[in-house]
C-alpha positions as CSV (number, residue, x, y, z in Angstrom):
1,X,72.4,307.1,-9.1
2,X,72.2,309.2,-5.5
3,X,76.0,310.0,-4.4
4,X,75.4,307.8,-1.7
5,X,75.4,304.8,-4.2
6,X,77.9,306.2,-6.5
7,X,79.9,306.1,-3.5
8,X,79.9,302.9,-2.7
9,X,80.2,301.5,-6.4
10,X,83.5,303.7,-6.6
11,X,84.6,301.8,-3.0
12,X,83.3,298.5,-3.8
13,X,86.0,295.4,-3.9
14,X,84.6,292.3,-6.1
15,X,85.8,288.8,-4.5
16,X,88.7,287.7,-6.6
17,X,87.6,283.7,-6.9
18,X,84.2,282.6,-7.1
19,X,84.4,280.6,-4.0
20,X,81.4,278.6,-4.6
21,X,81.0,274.7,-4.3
22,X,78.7,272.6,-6.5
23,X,76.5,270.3,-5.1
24,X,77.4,268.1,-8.0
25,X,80.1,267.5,-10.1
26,X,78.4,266.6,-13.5
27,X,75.0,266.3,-15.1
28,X,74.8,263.5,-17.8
29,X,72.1,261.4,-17.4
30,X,71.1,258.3,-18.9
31,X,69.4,259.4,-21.9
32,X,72.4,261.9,-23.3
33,X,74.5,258.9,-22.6
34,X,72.5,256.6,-25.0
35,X,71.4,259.5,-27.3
36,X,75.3,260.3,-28.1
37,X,75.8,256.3,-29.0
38,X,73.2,256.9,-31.3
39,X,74.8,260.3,-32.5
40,X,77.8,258.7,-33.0
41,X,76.5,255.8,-35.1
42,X,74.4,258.1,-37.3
43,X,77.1,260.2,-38.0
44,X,77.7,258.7,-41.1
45,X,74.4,259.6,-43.0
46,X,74.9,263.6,-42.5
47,X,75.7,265.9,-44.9
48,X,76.2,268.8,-42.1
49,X,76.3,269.3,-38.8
50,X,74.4,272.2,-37.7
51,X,76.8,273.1,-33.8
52,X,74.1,275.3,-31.7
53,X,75.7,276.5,-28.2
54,X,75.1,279.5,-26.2
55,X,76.9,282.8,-26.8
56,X,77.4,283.5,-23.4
57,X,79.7,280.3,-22.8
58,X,81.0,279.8,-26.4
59,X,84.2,277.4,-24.9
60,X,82.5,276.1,-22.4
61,X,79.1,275.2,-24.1
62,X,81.3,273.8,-26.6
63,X,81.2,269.6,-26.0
64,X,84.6,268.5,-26.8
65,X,83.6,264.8,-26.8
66,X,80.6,265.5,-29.0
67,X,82.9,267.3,-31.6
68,X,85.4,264.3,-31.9
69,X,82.5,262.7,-33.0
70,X,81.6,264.8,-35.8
71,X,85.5,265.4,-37.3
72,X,85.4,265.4,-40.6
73,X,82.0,265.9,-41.3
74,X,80.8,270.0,-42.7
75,X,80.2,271.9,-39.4
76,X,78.5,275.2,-39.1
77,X,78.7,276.4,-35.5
78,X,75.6,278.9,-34.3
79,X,76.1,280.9,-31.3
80,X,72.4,281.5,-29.8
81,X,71.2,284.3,-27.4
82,X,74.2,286.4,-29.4
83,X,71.3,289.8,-28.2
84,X,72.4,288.9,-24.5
85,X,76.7,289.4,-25.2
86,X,77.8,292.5,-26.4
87,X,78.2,293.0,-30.3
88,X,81.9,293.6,-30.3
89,X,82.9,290.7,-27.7
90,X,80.8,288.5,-30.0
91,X,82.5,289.6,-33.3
92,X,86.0,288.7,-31.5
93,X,84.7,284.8,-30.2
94,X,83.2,284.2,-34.1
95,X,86.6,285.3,-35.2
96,X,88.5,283.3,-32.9
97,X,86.4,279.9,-33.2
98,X,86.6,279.7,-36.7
99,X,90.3,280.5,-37.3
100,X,90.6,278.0,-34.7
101,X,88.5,274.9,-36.3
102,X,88.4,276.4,-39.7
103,X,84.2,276.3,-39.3
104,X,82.0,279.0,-40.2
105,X,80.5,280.5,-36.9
106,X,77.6,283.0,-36.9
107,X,75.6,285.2,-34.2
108,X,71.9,284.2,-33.8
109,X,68.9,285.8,-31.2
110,X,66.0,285.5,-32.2
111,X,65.5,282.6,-34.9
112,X,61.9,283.7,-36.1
113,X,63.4,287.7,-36.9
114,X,66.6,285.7,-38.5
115,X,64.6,283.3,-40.8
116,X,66.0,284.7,-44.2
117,X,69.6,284.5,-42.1
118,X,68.8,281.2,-41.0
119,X,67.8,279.8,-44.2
120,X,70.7,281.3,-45.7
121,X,72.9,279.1,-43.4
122,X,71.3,276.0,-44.3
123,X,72.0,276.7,-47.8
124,X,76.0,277.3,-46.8
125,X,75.9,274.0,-45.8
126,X,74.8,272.1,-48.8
127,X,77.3,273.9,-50.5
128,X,79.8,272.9,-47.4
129,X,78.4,269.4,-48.2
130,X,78.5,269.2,-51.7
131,X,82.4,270.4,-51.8
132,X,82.8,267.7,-49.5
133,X,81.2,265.4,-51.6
134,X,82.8,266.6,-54.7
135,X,78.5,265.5,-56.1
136,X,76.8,268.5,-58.7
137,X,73.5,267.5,-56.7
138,X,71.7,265.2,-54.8
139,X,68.0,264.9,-54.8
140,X,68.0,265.4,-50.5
141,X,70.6,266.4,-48.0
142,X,70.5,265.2,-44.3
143,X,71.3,267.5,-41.4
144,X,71.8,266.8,-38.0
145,X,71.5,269.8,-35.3
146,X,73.5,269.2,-31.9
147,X,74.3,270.9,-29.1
148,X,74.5,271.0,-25.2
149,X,71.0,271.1,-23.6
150,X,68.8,274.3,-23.7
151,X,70.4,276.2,-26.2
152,X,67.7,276.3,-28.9
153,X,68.2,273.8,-31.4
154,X,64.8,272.6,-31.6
155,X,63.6,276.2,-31.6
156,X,65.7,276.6,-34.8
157,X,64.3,273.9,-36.4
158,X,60.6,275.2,-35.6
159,X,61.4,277.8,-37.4
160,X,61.5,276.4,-40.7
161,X,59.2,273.6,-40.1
162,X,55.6,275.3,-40.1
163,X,56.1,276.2,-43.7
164,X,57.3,273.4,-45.1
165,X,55.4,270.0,-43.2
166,X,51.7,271.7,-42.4
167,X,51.0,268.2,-41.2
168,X,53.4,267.8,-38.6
169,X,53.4,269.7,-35.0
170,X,56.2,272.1,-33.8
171,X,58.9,270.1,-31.3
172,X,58.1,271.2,-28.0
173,X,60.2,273.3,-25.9
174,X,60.8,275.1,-22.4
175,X,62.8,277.3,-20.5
176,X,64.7,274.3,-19.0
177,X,67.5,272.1,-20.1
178,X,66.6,268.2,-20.9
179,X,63.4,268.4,-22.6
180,X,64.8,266.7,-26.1
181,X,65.6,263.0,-24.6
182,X,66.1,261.2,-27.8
183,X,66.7,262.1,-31.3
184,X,63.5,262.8,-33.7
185,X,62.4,261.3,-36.6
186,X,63.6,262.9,-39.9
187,X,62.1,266.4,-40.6
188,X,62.0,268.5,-43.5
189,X,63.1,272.0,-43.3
190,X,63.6,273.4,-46.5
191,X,62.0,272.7,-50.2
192,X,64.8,273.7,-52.6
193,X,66.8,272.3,-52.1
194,X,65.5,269.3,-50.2
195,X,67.1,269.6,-47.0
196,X,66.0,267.1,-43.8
197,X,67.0,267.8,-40.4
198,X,67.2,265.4,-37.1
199,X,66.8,266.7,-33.9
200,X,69.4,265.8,-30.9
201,X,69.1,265.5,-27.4
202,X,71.4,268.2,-25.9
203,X,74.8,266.3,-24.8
204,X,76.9,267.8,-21.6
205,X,80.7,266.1,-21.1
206,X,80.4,263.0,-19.5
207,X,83.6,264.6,-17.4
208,X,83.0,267.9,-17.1
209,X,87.2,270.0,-16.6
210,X,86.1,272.2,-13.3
211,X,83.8,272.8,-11.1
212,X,83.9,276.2,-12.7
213,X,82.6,274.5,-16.0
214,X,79.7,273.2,-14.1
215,X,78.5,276.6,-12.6
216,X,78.7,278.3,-15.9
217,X,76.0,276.1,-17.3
218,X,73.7,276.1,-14.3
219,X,73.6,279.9,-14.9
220,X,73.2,279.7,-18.3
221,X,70.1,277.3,-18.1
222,X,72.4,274.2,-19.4
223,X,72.0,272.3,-16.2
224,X,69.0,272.6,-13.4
225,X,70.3,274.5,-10.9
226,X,68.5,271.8,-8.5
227,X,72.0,270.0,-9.7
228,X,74.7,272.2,-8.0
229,X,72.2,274.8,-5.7
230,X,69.9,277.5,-6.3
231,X,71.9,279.3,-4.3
232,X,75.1,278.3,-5.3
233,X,73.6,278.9,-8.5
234,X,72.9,282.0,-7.9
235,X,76.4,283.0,-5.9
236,X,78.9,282.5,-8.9
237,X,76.6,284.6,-11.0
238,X,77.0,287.5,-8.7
239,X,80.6,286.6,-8.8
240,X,80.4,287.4,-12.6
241,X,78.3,290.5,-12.2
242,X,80.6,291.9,-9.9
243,X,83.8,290.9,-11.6
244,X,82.8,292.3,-14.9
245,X,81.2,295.6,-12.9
246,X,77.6,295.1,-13.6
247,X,75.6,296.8,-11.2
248,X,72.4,296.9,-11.9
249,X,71.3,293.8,-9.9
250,X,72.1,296.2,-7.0
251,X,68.9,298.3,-8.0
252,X,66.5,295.7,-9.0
253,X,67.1,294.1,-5.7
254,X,66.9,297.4,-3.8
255,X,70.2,297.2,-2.0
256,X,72.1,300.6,-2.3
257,X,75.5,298.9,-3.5
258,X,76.9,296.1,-5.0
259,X,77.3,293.4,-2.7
260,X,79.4,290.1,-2.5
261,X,76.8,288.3,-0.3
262,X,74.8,286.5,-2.0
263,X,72.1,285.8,0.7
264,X,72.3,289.7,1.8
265,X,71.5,290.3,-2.1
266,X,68.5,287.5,-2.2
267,X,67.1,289.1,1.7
268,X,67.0,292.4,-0.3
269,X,65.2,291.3,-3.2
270,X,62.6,288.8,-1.4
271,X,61.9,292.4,1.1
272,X,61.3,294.1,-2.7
273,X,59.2,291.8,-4.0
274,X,57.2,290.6,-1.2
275,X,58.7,287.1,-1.8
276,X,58.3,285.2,1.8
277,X,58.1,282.0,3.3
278,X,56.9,281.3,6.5
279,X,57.9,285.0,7.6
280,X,60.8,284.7,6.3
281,X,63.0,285.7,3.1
282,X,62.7,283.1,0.6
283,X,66.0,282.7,-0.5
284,X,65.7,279.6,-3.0
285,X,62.9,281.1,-4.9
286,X,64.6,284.5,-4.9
287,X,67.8,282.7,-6.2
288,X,65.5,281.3,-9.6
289,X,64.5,284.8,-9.7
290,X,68.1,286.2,-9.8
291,X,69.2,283.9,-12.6
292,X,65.9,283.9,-14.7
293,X,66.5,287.7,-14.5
294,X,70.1,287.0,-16.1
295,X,69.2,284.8,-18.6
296,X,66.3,287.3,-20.2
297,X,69.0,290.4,-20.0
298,X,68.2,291.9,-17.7
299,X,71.0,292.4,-15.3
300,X,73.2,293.2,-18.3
301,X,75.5,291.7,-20.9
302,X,77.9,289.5,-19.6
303,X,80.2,286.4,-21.1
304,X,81.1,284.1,-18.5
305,X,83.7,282.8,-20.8
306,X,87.4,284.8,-20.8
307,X,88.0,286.1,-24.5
């Protein structure tokens, strides 16, 4: 860092409040709606629950409505992108989750480097099911993985599937949330024992508790950030960067300090990168940039969530 920017971090004064108003209020369209009916009635033929949500919002990614549905049932909770919080915040929310629901919660990043982990969590749950079932055996067990959109619960079940069904193709997936619109048909993941998974469509709140709530996700990649603003998007992230003193977007987008204006930040960066529109900064596509640059790590590890 020159003094000159060392300067100005040491003077710097984050916004206390976000500030920042949604375009939206919710996102729950018509197929989570009809996919959680069907949740809810097929409840009944799983053996486990397999809970994926994102490690960066571990309360907030968590869909209270969807987890009335599955009381009673064995319920392993996944955090995913657990490489993007740091190791010792994440070791305190697994802690905290499962005292509080009494679940097993585990730390995953990248699914194809954890497959031995992975596989050994499917395993914990026909244990979890058989317990629950007070049964020696049974020939199959059915899992069901859910979760709020874009948190990687189809990438999980890729995982295993390759090696097990040769016949079948890999589910798709992409870098945005709503691609999974209905749940699969059965798959099998695992040969001994025989363990089948479905595939969910992810499920937001039908009510979502703040606004606050909302933003969180549309950082995350949970919601389109065409739902609440690019820009707004965009805003409450640097709200959380600059409240939790991560800097670094201050380089990468050439600025010489932290800033709390978001559109001075975005000017910046468009200048850096050459990104114009008509002659002008362009401020939307810089804003996708900002986010996409959160959610791949690179403007440091931050939990949106207070632990």
């Amino acid at each position: 860092n020159s003094p000159v920017t060392a300067q100005l971090i040491k003077q710097f004064v984050p916004r206390e409040f976000p500030d920042v108003k949604p375009r939206a209020t919710n996102w729950f369209p018509g197929h989570m709606s009809s996919g959680l009916k069907r949740m809810q009635m097929m409840t009944r033929v799983a053996d486990c629950i397999i809970e994926i949500h994102d490690a960066r919002i571990p309360f907030t990614s968590r869909n209270a409505f969807a987890n009335q549905t599955y009381v009673g049932r064995p319920r392993i909770l996944l955090l995913a992108k657990g490489d993007l919080v740091k190791r010792e915040q994440i070791e305190v929310i697994c802690k905290q989750i499962s005292v509080k629901d009494g679940i097993p919660v585990y730390s995953i990043s990248n699914t194809v480097r954890q497959k031995q982990f992975l596989r050994n969590v499917i395993k914990d749950g026909v244990a979890m099911a058989n317990a629950d079932q007070l049964t020696i055996k049974k020939p199959h067990y059915t899992f069901f993985v859910s979760g709020i959109p874009n948190t990687g619960k189809s990438s999980f079940i890729n995982t295993f599937k390759k090696e097990v069904d040769h016949e079948t193709n890999k589910l798709y997936v992409a870098p945005h949330p709503g691609v999974t619109k209905k749940i699969s048909n059965r798959l099998k993941i695992l040969n001994s024992p025989n363990v089948y998974i479905y595939d969910t469509p992810g499920v937001n709140q039908p009510m979502l508790d703040s606004p606050d709530s909302l933003m969180k996700l549309a950082v995350c990649g949970c919601v389109p950030t065409s739902i609440v603003g690019q820009i707004q998007t965009a805003d409450y992230l640097l709200f959380w960067l600059n409240r939790k003193r991560q800097y670094k977007y201050a380089f990468l987008c050439g600025l010489a300090g932290p800033s709390n204006n978001i559109i001075e930040v975005l000017a910046y960066y468009c200048r850096k990168r050459n990104l114009m529109l008509n002659g002008k900064p362009h401020v939307k596509a810089a804003a996708d940039h900002f986010v996409a640059m959160f959610n791949k790590g690179e403007l440091g590890k931050v939990i949106l969530d207070d632990i």
